[in-house]
matplotlib code that plots the C-alpha trace (Angstrom):
import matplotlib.pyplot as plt

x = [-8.3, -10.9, -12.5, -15.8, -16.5, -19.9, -19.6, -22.5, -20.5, -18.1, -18.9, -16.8, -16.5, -16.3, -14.1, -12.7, -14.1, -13.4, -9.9, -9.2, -11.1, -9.0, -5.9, -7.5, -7.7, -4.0, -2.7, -5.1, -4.2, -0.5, -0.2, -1.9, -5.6, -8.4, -10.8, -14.0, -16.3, -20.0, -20.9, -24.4, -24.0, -26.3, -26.0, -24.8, -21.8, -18.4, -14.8, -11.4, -9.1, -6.2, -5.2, -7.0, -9.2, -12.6, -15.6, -18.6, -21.4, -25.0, -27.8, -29.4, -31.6, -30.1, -30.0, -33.0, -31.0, -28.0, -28.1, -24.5, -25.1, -26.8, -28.2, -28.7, -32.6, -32.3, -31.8, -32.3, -29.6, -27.0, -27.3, -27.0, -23.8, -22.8, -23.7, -21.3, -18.3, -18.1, -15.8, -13.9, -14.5, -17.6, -16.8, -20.3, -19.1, -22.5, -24.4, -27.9, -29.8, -26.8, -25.6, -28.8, -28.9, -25.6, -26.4, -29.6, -27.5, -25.3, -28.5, -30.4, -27.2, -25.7, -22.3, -19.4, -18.0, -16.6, -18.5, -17.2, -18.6, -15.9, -17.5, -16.6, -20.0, -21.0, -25.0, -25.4, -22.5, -23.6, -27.1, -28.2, -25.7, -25.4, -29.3, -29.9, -26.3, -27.2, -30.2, -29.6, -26.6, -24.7, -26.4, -30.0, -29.8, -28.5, -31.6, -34.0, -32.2, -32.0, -33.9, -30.1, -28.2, -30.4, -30.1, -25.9, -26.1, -28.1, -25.5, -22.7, -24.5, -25.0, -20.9, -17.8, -15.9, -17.0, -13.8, -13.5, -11.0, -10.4, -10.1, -13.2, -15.8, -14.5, -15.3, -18.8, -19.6, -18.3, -20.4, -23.5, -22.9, -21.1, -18.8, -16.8, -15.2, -11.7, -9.9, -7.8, -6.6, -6.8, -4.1, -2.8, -1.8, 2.1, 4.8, 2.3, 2.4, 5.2, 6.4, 9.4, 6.4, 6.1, 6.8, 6.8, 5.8, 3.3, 2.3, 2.1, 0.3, -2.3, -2.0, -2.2, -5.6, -7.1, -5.6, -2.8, 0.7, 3.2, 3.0, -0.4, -1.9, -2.4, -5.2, -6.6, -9.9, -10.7, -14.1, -17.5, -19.8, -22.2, -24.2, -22.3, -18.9, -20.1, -18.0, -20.2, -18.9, -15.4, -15.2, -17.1, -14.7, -11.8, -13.6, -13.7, -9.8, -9.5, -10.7, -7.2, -4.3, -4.0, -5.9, -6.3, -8.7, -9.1, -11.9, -11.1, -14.3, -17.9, -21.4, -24.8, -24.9, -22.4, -25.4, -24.7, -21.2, -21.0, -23.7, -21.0, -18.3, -20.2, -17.8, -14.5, -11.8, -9.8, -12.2, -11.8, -13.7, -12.0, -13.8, -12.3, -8.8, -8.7, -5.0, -3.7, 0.1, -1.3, -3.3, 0.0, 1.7, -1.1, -1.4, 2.5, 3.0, -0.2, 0.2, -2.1, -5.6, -8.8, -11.6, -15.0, -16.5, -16.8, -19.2, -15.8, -15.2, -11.5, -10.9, -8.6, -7.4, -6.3, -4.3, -3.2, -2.1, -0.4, 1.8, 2.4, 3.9, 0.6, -0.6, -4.8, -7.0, -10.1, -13.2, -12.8, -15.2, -14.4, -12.0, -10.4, -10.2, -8.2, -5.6, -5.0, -4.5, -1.7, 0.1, -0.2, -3.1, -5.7, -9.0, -12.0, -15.6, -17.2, -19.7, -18.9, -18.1, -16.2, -13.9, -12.9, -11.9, -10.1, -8.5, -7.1, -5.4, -4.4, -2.1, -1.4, 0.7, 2.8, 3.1, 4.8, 6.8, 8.1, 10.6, 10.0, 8.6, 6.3, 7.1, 7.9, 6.2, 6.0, 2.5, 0.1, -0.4, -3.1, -0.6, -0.3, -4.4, -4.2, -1.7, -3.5, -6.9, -5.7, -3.8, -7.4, -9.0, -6.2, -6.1, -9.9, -9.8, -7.2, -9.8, -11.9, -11.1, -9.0, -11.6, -9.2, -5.5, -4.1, -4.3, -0.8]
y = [10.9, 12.6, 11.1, 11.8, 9.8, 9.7, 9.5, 8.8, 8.0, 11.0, 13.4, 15.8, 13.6, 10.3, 8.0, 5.5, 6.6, 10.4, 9.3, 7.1, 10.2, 12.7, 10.7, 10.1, 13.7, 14.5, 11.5, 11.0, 15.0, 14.4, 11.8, 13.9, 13.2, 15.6, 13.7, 15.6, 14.2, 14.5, 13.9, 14.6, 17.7, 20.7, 23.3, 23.0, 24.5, 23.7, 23.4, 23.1, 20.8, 21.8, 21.5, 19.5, 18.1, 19.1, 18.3, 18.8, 19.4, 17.9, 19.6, 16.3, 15.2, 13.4, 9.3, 8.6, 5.7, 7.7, 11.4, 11.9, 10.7, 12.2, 10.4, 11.4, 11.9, 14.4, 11.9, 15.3, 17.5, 14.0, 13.6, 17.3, 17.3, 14.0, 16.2, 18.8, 17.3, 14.7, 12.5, 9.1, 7.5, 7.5, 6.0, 5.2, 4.0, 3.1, -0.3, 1.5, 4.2, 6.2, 3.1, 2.9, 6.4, 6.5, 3.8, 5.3, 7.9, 6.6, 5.1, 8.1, 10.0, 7.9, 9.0, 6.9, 7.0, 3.5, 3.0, 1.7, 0.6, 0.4, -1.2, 0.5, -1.0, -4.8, -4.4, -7.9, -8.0, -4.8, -5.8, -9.0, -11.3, -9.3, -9.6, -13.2, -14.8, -16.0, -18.4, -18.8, -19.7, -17.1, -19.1, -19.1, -15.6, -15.3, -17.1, -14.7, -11.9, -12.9, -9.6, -8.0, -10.2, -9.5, -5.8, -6.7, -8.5, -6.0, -3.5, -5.9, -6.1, -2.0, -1.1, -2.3, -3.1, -4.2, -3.2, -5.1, -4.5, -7.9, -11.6, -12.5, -10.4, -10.9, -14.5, -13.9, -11.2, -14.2, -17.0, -14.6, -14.4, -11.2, -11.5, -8.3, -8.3, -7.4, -7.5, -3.7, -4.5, -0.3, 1.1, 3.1, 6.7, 6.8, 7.7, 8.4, 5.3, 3.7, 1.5, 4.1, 6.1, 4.1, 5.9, 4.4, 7.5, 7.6, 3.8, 4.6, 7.5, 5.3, 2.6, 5.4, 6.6, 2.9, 2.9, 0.2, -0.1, -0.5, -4.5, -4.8, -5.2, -1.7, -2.6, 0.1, 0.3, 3.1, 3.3, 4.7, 4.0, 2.2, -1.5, -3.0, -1.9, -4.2, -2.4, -3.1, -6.5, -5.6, -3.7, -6.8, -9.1, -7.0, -6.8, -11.2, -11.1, -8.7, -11.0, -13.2, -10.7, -7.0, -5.6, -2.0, -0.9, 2.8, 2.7, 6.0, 7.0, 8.9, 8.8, 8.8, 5.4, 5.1, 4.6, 0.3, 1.0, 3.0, -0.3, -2.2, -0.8, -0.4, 0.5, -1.0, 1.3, -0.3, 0.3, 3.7, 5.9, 8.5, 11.2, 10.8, 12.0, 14.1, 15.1, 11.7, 12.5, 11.9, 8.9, 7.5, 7.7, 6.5, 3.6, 2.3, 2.5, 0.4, -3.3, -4.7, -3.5, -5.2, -4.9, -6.3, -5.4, -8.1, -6.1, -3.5, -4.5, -3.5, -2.2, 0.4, 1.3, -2.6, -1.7, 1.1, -1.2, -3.3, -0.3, 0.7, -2.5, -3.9, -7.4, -7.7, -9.1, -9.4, -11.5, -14.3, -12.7, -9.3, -6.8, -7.0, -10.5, -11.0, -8.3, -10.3, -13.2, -12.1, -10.3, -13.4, -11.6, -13.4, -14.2, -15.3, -16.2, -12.9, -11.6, -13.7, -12.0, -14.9, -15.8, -12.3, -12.7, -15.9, -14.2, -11.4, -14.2, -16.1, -12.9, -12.0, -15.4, -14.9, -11.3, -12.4, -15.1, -12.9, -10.2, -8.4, -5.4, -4.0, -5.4, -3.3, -4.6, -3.9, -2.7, -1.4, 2.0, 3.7, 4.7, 1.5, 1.0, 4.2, 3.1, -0.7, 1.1, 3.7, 0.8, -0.7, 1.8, 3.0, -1.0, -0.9, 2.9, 1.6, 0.0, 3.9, 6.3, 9.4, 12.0, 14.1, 14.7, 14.0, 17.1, 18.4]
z = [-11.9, -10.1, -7.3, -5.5, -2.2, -1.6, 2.4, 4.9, 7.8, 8.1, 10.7, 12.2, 15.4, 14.3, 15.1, 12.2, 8.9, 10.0, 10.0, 6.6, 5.0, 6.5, 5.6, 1.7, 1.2, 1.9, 0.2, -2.8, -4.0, -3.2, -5.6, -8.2, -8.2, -7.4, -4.6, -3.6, -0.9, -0.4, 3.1, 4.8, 7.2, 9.1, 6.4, 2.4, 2.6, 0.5, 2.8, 0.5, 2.2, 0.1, -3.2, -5.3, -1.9, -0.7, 1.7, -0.1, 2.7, 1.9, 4.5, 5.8, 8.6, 11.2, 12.1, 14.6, 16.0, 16.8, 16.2, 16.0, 12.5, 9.1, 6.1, 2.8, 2.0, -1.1, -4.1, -6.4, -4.8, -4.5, -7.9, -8.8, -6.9, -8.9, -12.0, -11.1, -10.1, -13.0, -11.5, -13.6, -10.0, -7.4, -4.1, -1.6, 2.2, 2.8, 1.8, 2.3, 0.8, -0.9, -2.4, -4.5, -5.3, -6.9, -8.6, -9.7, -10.5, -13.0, -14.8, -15.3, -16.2, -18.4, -17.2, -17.4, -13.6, -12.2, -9.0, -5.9, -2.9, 0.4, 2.8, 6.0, 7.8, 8.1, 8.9, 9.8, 12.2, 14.1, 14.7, 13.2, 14.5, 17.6, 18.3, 17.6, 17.8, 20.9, 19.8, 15.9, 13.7, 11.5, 9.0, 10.3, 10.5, 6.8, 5.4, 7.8, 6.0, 2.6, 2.1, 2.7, 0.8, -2.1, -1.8, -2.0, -4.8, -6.5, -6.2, -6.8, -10.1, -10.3, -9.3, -10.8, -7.5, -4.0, -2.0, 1.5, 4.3, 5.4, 4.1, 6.5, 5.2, 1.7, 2.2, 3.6, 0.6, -1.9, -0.2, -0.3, -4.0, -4.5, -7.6, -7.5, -4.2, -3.8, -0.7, 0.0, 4.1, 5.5, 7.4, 10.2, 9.8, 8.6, 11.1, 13.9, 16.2, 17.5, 20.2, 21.0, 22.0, 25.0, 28.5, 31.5, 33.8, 32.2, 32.5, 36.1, 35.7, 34.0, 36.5, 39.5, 37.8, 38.3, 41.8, 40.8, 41.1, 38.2, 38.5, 37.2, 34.2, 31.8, 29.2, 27.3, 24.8, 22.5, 21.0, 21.1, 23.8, 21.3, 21.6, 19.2, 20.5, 24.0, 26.3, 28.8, 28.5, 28.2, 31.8, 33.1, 32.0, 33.4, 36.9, 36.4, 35.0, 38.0, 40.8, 39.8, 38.8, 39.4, 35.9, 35.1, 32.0, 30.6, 28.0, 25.9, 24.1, 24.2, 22.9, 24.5, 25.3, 28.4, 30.8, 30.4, 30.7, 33.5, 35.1, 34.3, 35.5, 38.9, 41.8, 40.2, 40.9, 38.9, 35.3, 34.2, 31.4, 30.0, 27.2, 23.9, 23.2, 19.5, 19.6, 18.2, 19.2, 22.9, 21.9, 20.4, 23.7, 25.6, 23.7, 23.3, 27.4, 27.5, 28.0, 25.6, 23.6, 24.8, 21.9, 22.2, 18.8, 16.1, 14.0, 12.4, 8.5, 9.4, 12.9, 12.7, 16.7, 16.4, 13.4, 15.5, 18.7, 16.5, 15.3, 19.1, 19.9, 22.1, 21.7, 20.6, 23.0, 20.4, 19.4, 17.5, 14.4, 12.7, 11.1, 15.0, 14.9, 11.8, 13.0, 15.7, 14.0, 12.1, 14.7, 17.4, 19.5, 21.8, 21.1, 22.4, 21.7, 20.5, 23.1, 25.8, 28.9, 30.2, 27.9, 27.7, 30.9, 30.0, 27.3, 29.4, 32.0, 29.0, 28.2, 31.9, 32.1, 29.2, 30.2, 33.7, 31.8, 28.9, 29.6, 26.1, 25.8, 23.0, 19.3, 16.7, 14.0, 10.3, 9.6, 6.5, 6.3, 5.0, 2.3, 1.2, 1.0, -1.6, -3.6, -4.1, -4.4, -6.7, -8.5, -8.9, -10.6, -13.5, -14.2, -14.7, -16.4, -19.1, -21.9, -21.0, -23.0, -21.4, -20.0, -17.9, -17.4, -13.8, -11.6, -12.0]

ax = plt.figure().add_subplot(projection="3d")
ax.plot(x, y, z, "-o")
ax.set_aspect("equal")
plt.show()
């Protein structure tokens, strides 16, 4: 098959969805496909990742709400890229303006390409429910943006799959009256993290940083300093957790928006903000001598540095909504009530107890990889391909 994925959110320094696509190029043309993606960028301009696997650059204006972002605004030159490449499958991350304009694409085109729409972004989580969770239901909020969940259903009614990343937002995309959602859990990035990673120099090292000794607590968060990831909150409730056990916190991330986070953290020695880490061996080690990961986003469709602590051994400390919040779940994690400082703080004691009366160390745990989201995704579109009549040979 050939594979186009038409990408809004990869940028060369993003965090998440720079990573699965990274990871899809390698493993999509090793297992004999051809995947190009489109992604908005500064210049058009055409990189080859490899064989059979290429980045496809689309000049585009930046996002006005966070400039470290692009969006595509040329429907014409989209959908001549579309033209040329031809693909049997076109992927869209996005559930806004690209989304319609593939679909608009196929339309006018009249080619045969099964669409699918990943969802890497929940809109509603990220703002909506963010901005009004405090004084309307989940359900209020719905009706007041029925506007949304009428665009969704129009393009589950334009694509041929609606491919979620977790069981909870499959069930909120079904109850808004999506019919083509299929649940395909993401990964982590084979063979990279590992509980044998963890060191314990370097735990004190860590510890030293936030002026603690190797009896306290080592949390660590990794993650943009964006609203929605509310780490403003998270340093606030490990000042709170502080107050009652020793707690060190290293929040690993950057962005324009540290300003509230930096507020937050005030003149806690003990919080710590570190610029983000790009070689991932060293994020690996950081995060298996940790103790546990704190998480304070609930807006992720998957969440995958949760997926990541879970491979190094480290138990979740997460909100109770959220890709997060269902990795925690299944791998016995804490949560607490999303956006509440205070039971964040809760949460952390809660885990600080059966830290101090458990004498097992990390868990090595058998986790998805991102492998294993190919393969059932892949699986997904040769089952819907067979009734189509052959239009390419596999890549050899």
């Amino acid at each position: 098959m050939k594979i186009v994925d038409v990408c809004a959110f990869y940028t060369p320094t993003g965090g998440g969805v720079r990573t699965y696509i990274d990871r899809k190029l390698v493993a999509l043309a090793a297992r004999g496909h051809e995947v190009v993606v489109i992604a908005p960028g500064e210049e058009n301009r055409e990189e080859q990742r490899g064989p059979n696997a290429r980045v496809r650059w689309l000049k585009s204006p930046r996002f006005p709400l966070d400039r470290s972002y692009r969006y595509f605004a040329d429907r014409a030159a989209l959908h001549t890229m579309l033209d040329e490449e031809d693909a049997d499958v076109v992927e869209v991350s996005s559930p806004w303006r690209s989304a319609s304009m593939v679909a608009d694409w196929r339309t006018q085109s009249g080619s045969r390409a099964r669409l699918s729409l990943i969802a890497h972004a929940d809109p509603l989580s990220a703002y909506a429910y963010r901005w009004f969770g405090n004084v309307a239901s989940t359900q209020a909020i719905d009706r007041a943006f029925d506007w949304y969940w009428r665009h969704l259903r129009r393009l589950d009614a334009q694509f041929d799959h609606i491919v979620s990343a977790s069981d909870s937002l499959t069930q909120r995309l079904r109850e808004g009256g999506l019919n083509k959602v299929t649940t395909d859990p993401m990964g982590v990035d084979p063979g990279q993290f590992s509980p044998r990673l963890r060191d314990a120099d370097l735990r004190r090292e860590m510890l030293a940083l936030c002026g603690l000794g190797e009896d306290a607590l080592l949390l660590i968060g990794v993650g943009r300093h964006a609203p929605e990831k509310r780490w403003d909150m998270v340093a606030q409730a490990a000042t709170v957790a502080g107050t009652h056990t020793p707690v060190g916190l290293l929040i690993i991330g950057g962005g324009s928006r540290q300003r509230r986070v930096i507020d937050a953290v005030g003149d806690n020695p003990h919080v710590r903000l570190l610029e983000p880490i790009r070689d991932r061996t060293a994020i690996a080690r950081l995060m298996a001598s940790a103790d546990a990961l704190v998480h304070g986003c609930e807006a992720e469709t998957f969440c995958f540095v949760a997926a990541e602590a879970i491979a190094s051994g480290l138990t979740l400390i997460a909100p109770d909504r959220g890709g997060a919040a269902d990795l925690a779940r299944a791998s016995d994690g804490v949560l607490y009530r999303s956006g509440d400082t205070q039971a964040a703080a809760d949460a952390i004691l809660a885990f600080a107890g059966t830290r101090l009366a458990s004498a097992a160390g990390p868990l090595d745990r058998p986790v998805r990889t991102m492998d294993d989201h190919f393969d059932a995704l892949l699986a997904l579109y040769e089952d819907d391909m067979v009734a189509l009549p052959q239009r390419r040979q596999d890549v050899a």
